[in-house]
N, C-alpha and C positions, 0 to 999 in steps of 0.2 A: 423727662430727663433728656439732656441734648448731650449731643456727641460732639467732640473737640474737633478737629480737622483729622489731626493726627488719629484720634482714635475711626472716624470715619474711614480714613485709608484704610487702616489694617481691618476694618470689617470687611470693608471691600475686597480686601487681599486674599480674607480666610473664606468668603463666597468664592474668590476665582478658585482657589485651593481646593475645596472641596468639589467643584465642577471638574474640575483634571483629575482629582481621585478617583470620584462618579466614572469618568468617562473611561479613565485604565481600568477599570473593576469590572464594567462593561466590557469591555476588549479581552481580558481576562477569561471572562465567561466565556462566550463567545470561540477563544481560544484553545479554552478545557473542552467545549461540546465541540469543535472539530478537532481535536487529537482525541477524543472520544470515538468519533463516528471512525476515523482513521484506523484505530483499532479492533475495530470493531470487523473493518473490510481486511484490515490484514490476517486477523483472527480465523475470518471465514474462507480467504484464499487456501492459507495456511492447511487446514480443515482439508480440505479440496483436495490440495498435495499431496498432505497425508495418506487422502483415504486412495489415492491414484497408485501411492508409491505402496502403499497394502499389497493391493490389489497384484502387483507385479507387473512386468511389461509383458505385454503378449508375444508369445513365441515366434519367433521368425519362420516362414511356411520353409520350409528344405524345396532347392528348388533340384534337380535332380540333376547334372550334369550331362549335357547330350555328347552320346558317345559316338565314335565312328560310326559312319551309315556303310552297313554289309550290303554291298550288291549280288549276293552268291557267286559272285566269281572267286578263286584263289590265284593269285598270282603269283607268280616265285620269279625271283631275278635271280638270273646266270652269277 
């Protein structure tokens, strides 16, 4: 069976066609397994936070205010 001119082109047409499909399908994939992994690390940050913010923040140590230094003397003004 031979192909016309005309029907030759559009064979050819529907091979580029399906190579651009091919190739977005690809990219697609591609696309889904990295907003996969994506997820997957926000997932675990997320996790992380969580268990941080559990946990509660640790207490501030009191630090003790230094007070006047006594030298045993008293002094009295007039």
């Amino acid at each position: 069976m031979t192909l016309t001119p005309l029907e030759k082109e559009l064979l050819a047409c529907v091979e580029e066609l399906e190579k651009s499909v091919s190739a977005c399908m690809q990219r697609q994939l591609e696309q889904e397994q990295a907003l996969s992994d994506l997820r997957s690390e926000l997932n675990a940050s997320l996790s992380t936070l969580h268990g941080a913010l559990e946990a509660g923040p640790k207490p501030p140590e009191k630090i003790k205010p230094e007070g006047r230094k006594r030298s045993g003397f008293i002094f009295k003004r007039p």
